[in-house]
C-alpha positions in Angstrom: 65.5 -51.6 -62.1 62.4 -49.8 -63.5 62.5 -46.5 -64.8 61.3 -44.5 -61.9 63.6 -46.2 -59.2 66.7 -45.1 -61.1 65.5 -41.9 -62.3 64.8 -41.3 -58.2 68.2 -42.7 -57.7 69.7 -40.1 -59.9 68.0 -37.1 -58.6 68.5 -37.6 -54.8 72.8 -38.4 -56.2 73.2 -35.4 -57.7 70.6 -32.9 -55.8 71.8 -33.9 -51.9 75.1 -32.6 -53.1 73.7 -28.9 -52.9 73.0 -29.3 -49.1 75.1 -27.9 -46.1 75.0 -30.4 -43.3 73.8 -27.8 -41.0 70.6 -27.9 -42.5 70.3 -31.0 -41.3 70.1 -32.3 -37.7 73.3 -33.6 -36.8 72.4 -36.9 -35.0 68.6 -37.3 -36.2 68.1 -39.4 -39.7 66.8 -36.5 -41.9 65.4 -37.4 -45.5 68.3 -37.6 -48.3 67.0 -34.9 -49.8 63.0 -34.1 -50.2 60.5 -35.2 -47.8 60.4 -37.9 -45.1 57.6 -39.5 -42.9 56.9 -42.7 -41.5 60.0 -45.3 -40.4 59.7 -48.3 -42.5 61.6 -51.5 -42.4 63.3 -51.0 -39.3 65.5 -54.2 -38.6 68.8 -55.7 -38.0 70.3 -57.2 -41.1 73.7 -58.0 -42.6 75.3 -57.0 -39.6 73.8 -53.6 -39.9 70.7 -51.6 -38.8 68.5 -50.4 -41.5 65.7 -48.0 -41.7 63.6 -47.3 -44.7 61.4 -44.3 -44.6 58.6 -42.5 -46.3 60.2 -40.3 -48.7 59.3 -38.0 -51.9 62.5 -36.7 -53.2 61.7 -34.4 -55.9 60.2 -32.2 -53.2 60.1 -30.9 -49.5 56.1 -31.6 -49.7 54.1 -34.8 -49.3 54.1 -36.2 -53.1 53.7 -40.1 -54.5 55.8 -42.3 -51.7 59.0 -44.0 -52.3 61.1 -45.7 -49.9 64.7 -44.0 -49.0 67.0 -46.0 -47.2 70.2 -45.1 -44.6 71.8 -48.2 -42.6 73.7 -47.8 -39.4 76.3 -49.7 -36.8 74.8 -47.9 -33.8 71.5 -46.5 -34.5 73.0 -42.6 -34.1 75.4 -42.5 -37.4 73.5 -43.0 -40.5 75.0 -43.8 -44.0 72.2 -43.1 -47.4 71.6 -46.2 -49.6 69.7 -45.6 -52.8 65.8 -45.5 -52.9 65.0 -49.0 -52.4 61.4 -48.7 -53.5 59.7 -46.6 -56.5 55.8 -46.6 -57.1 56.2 -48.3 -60.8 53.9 -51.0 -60.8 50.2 -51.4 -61.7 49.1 -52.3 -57.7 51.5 -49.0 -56.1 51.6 -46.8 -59.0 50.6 -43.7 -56.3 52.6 -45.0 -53.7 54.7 -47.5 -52.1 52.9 -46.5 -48.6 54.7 -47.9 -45.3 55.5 -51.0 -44.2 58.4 -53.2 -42.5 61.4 -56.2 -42.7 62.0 -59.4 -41.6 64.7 -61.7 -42.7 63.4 -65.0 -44.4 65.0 -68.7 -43.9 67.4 -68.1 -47.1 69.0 -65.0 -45.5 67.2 -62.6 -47.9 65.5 -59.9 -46.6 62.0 -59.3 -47.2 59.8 -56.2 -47.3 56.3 -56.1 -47.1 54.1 -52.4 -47.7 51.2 -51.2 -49.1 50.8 -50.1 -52.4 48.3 -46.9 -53.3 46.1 -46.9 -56.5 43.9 -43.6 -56.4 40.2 -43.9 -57.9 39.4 -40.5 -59.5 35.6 -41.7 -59.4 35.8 -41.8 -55.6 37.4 -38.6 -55.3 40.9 -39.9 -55.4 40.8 -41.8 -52.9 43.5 -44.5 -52.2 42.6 -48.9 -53.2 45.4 -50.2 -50.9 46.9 -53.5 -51.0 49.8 -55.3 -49.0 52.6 -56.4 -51.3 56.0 -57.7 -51.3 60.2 -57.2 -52.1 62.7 -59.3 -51.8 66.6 -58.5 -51.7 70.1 -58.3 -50.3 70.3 -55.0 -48.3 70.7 -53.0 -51.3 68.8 -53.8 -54.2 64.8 -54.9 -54.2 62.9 -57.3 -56.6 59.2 -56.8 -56.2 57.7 -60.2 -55.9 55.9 -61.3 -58.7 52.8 -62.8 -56.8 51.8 -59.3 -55.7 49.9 -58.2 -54.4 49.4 -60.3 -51.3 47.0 -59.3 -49.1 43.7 -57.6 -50.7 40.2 -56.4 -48.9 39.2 -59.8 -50.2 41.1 -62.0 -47.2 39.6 -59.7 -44.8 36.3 -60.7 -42.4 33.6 -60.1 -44.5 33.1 -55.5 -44.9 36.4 -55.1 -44.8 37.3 -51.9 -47.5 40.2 -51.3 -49.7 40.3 -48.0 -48.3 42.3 -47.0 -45.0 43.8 -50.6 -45.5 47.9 -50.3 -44.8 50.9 -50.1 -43.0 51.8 -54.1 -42.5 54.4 -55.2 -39.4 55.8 -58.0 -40.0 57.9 -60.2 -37.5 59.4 -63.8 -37.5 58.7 -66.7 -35.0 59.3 -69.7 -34.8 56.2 -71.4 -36.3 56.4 -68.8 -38.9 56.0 -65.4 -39.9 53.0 -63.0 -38.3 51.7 -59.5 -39.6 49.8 -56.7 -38.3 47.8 -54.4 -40.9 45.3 -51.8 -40.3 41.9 -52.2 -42.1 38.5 -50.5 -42.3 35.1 -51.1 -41.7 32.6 -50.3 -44.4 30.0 -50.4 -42.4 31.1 -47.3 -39.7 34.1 -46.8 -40.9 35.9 -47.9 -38.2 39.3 -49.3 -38.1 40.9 -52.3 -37.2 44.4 -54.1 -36.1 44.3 -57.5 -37.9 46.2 -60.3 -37.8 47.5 -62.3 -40.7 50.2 -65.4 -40.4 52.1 -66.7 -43.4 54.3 -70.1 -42.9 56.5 -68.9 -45.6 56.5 -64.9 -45.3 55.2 -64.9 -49.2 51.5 -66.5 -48.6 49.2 -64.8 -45.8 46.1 -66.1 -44.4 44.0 -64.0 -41.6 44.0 -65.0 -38.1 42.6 -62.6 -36.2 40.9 -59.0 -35.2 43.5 -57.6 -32.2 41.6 -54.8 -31.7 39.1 -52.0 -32.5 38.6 -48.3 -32.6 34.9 -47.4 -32.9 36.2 -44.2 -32.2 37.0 -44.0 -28.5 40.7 -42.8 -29.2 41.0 -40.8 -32.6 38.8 -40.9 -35.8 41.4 -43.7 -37.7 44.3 -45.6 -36.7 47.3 -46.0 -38.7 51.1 -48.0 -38.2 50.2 -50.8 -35.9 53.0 -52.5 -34.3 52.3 -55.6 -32.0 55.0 -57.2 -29.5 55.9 -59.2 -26.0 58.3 -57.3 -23.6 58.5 -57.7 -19.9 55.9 -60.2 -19.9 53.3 -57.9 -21.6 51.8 -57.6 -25.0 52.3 -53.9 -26.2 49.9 -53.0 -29.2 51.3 -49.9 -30.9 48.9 -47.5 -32.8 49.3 -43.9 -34.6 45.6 -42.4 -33.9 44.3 -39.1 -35.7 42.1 -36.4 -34.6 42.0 -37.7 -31.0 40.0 -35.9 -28.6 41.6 -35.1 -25.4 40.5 -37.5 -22.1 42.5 -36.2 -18.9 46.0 -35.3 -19.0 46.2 -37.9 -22.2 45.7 -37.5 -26.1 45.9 -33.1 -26.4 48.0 -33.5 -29.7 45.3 -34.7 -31.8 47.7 -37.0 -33.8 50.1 -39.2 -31.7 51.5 -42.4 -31.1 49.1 -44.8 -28.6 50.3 -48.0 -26.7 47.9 -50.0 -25.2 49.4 -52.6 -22.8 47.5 -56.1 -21.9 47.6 -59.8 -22.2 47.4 -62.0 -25.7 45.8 -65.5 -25.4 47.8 -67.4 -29.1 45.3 -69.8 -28.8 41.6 -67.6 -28.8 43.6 -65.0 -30.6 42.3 -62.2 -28.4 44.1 -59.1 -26.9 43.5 -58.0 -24.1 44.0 -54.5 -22.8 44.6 -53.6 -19.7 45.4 -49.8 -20.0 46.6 -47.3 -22.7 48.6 -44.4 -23.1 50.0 -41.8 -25.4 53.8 -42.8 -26.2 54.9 -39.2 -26.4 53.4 -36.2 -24.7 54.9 -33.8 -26.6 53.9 -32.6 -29.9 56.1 -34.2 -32.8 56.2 -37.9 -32.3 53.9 -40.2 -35.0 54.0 -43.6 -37.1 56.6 -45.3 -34.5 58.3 -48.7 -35.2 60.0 -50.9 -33.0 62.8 -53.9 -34.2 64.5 -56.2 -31.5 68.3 -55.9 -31.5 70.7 -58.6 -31.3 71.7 -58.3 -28.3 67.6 -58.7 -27.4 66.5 -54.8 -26.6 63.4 -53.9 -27.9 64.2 -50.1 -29.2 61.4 -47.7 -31.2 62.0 -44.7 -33.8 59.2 -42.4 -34.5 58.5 -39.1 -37.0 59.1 -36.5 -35.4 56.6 -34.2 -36.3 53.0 -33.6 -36.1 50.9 -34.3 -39.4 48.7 -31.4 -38.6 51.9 -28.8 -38.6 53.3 -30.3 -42.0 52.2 -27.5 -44.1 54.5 -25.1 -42.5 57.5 -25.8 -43.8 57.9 -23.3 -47.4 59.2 -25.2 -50.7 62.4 -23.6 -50.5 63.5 -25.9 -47.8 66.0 -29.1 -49.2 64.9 -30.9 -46.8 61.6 -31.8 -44.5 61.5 -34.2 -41.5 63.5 -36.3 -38.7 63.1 -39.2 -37.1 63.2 -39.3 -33.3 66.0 -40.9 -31.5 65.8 -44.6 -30.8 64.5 -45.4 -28.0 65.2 -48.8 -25.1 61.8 -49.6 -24.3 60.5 -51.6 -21.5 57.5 -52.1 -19.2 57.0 -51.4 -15.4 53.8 -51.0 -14.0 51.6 -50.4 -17.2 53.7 -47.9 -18.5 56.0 -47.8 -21.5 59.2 -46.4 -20.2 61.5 -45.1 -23.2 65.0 -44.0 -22.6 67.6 -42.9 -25.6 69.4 -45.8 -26.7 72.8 -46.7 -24.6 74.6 -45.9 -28.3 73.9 -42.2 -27.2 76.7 -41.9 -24.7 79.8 -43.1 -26.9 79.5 -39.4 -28.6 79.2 -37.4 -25.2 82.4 -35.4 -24.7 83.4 -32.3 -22.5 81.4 -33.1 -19.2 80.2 -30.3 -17.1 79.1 -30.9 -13.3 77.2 -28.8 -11.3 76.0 -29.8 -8.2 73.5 -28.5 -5.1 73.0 -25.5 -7.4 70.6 -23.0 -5.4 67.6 -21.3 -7.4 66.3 -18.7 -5.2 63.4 -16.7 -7.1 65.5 -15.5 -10.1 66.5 -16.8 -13.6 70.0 -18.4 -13.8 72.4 -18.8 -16.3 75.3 -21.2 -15.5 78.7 -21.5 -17.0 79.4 -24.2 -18.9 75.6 -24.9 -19.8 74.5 -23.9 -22.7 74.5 -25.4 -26.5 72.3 -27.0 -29.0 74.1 -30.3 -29.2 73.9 -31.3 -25.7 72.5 -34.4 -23.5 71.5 -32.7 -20.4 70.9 -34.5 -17.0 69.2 -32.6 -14.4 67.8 -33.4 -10.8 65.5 -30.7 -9.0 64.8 -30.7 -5.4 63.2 -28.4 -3.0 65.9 -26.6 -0.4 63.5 -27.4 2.3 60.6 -30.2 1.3 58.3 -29.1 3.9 58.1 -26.2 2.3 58.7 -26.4 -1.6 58.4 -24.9 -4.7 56.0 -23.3 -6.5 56.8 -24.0 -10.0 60.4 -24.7 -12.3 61.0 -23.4 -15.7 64.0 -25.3 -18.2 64.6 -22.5 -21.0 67.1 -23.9 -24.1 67.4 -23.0 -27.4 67.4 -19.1 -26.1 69.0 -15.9 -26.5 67.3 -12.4 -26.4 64.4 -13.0 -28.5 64.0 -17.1 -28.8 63.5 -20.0 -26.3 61.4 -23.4 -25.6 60.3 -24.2 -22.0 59.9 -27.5 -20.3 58.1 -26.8 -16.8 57.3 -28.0 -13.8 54.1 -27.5 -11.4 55.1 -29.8 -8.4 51.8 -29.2 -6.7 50.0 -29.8 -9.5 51.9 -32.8 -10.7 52.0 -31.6 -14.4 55.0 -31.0 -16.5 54.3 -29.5 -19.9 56.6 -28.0 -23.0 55.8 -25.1 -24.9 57.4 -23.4 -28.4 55.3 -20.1 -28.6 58.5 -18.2 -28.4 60.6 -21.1 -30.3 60.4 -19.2 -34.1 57.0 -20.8 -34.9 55.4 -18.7 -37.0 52.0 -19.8 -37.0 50.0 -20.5 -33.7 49.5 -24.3 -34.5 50.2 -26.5 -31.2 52.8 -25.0 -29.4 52.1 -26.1 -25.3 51.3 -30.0 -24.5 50.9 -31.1 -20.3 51.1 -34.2 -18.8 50.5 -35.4 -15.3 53.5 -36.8 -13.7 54.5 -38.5 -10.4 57.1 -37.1 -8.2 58.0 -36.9 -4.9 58.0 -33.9 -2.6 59.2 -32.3 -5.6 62.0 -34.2 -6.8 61.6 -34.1 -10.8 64.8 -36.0 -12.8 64.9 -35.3 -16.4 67.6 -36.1 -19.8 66.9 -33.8 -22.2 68.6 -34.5 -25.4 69.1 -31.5 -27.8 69.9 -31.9 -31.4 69.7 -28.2 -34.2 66.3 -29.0 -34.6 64.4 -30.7 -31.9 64.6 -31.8 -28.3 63.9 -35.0 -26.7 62.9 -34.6 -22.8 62.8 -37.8 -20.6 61.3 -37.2 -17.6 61.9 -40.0 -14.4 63.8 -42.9 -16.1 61.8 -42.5 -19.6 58.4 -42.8 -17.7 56.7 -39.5 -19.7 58.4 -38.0 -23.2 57.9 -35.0 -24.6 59.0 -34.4 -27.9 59.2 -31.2 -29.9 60.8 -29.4 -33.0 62.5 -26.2 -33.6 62.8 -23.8 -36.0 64.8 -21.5 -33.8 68.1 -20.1 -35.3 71.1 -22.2 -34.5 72.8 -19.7 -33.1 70.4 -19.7 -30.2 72.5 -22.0 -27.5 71.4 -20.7 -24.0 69.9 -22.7 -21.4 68.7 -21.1 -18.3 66.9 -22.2 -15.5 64.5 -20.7 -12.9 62.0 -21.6 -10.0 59.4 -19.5 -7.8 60.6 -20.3 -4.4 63.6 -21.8 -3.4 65.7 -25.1 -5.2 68.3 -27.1 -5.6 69.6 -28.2 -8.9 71.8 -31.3 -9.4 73.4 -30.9 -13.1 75.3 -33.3 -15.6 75.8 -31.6 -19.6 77.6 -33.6 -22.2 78.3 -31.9 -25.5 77.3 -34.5 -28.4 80.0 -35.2 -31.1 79.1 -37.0 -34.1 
């Protein structure tokens, strides 16, 4: 164990001592202690599921990666391993960036990521390379030959800049990787295939896809997979530019959904869409469980909102909830793992609840762990509503809105009043189909976020709080005249 692995090791011991749990979400993987971003690694192995993660622990701000580590049974309860990855070699000495796990023939489990070298000369900007570790679930041995992948087994102008964030799966011819590369010439970025018989040697197959920037400046954390008789292709896009009701967060999580021909190597797409329309959701990874459901995690947060957090906070960033993912009609529905519902307790019913023109409170609904089902209707459907408000997190002063504008067909979230205390992205829309004003939604509420599926997982929204725990209400209200079908589980982890 090199220096800087155990001297990590030792700090995040000693220092995640000094933090109360309810700084932390309850039910969301938060970092160990420090900073977290991007899921790494996320797999199935040795009977349990680990995720690795982007993580600085000497700090709540971005500083030189390292991967932290938590395992689980379900996905929902997560147990802290020690770092498994320090930046202590010559070829990641600024960062072990992201990357992902597979399990090889011998049983050992391999991780593949990209290490960071800056070059002052070029204004620090990062050489990347894709490099390897090999161990048992606990303890990692950087593989000797590293690295693996350079700029050199690239088509010919591909940079060692803006070159990362490798996802690796297994087949049965082999093993197959995705990494995203960039263009000298342009600038532009790239998904590229690479295959490796043996998971150690890679060889380049083939360009999946381009930007040229028709959906964000760069891409980053590519993820590449068959469900439902598809081909999803999974991006993270910066500094988009909205088109429509899609892309108004400027950093978010893209699927593009199409066909993949093995033998021409091509992809292609057929449509694509942002995962999440909401505003913290970024850097997703899927893994397949074994019992064959393809399920994603994401960051929750938004890298343009990173610098609000102050220094005196232990702890910075969440992952999302895992999501069940599958395909219908072009779109990537997303619903919260089934592992959810073993920790709802205390049901509440309420049904054919009337809204008539007022806010409403109801007994029994209200909390900040909660999964909340809810079904709107209009009293009389020739008729309608005009428009449907979901306040949470709220008391006198604080609250978070998911709307409703049936004739418009838009839903859309908004934090203004949430605790934010800078006006950076607080309200997202998104179309949304419906009919004659029949909206279903599950919105899942942890201390610091909440997670709103809307018609079986067809749209997401996504967003984190800073308001006050102590902030539980939930109210609801609608211009005109509803009825409200209501199903509230507190969550007990």
């Amino acid at each position: 164990m090199s220096q800087a692995l155990n001297e990590a090791r030792h700090y995040e011991e000693e220092t995640e001592l000094q933090i109360d749990e309810t700084e932390r979400p309850a039910f969301h993987l938060s970092p160990r202690i420090g900073w977290m971003n991007d899921p790494n690694g996320f797999s199935f192995y040795g009977g349990k599921y680990h995720l690795f993660y982007q993580y600085y622990p000497y700090s709540s701000h971005w500083g030189p990666m390292h991967w932290g580590h938590a395992v689980s049974d379900d996905m929902i309860r997560w147990t802290y391993l020690p770092a498994a990855l320090a930046p202590d070699e010559p070829y990641d000495r600024d960062g072990c960036f992201s990357g992902s796990a597979v399990t090889m023939r011998d049983g050992k489990q391999l991780l593949m990521y990209t290490g960071a070298v800056s070059e002052k000369e070029f204004g620090g900007a990062f050489v990347q390379t894709q490099n390897l570790a090999v161990g048992d679930g606990l303890e990692y041995v950087k593989y000797k030959g590293n690295p693996v992948i350079t700029a050199a087994d690239l088509p010919k102008g591909g940079s060692p800049y803006d070159f990362r964030d490798p996802k690796m799966w297994r087949e049965e011819d082999g093993s197959y990787g995705v990494v995203i590369a960039c263009r000298n010439e342009g600038g532009y970025t790239q998904v590229v295939l690479f295959r490796s018989e043996d998971g150690m040697r890679w060889d380049f197959d083939t360009v999946l896809a381009e930007n040229h920037d028709r959906i964000g400046r760069m891409w980053e954390c590519p993820d590449f997979f068959r469900l439902d008789g598809k081909y999803v292709l999974l991006v993270s896009a910066m500094d988009m530019l909205p088109s429509g009701m899609e892309y108004h967060s400027g950093n978010n999580c893209v699927y593009f959904v199409g066909e993949y021909d093995r033998e021409t190597g091509i992809f292609t797409e057929e449509c694509d869409h942002a995962a999440d329309y909401g505003i913290d959701f970024y850097a997703a990874q899927t893994t397949l469980t074994p019992d064959g459901r393809r399920v994603m995690i994401g960051w929750m947060q938004n890298p343009d909102t990173t610098s609000l957090r102050t220094l005196t906070h232990p702890v910075f960033g969440q992952m999302s909830i895992p999501r069940e993912l599958s395909v219908r009609d072009g779109v990537l529905y997303q619903t919260p793992v089934r592992e959810l519902s073993a920790y709802r307790t205390d049901p509440v019913v309420r049904e054919n609840v009337r809204l008539d023109d007022a806010d409403l409170s109801i007994h029994g609904i209200s909390g900040r762990l909660v999964d909340l089902e809810v079904e709107i209707r209009a009293q009389d459907p020739v008729e309608g509503y005009g428009e449907f408000r979901c306040r949470f997190a709220c008391d006198e002063r604080f609250y978070t809105e998911f709307c409703f504008r049936p004739k418009d067909s838009v839903i859309s979230i908004d934090r203004k009043f949430s605790g934010q205390r800078r006006a950076i992205i607080r309200h997202r829309e998104a179309g949304i189909r419906h009919e004659n004003g029949r909206l279903c939604f599950r919105m899942i509420l942890d201390r610091y976020s909440a997670e709103v599926f809307v018609n079986g997982g067809e749209k997401v929204m996504t967003v984190t709080l800073e308001t006050p725990r102590e902030a539980e209400g939930i109210s609801f209200h609608v211009k005109g005249k509803a009825l409200l079908n209501i199903k509230k589980y507190r969550l007990e982890i």
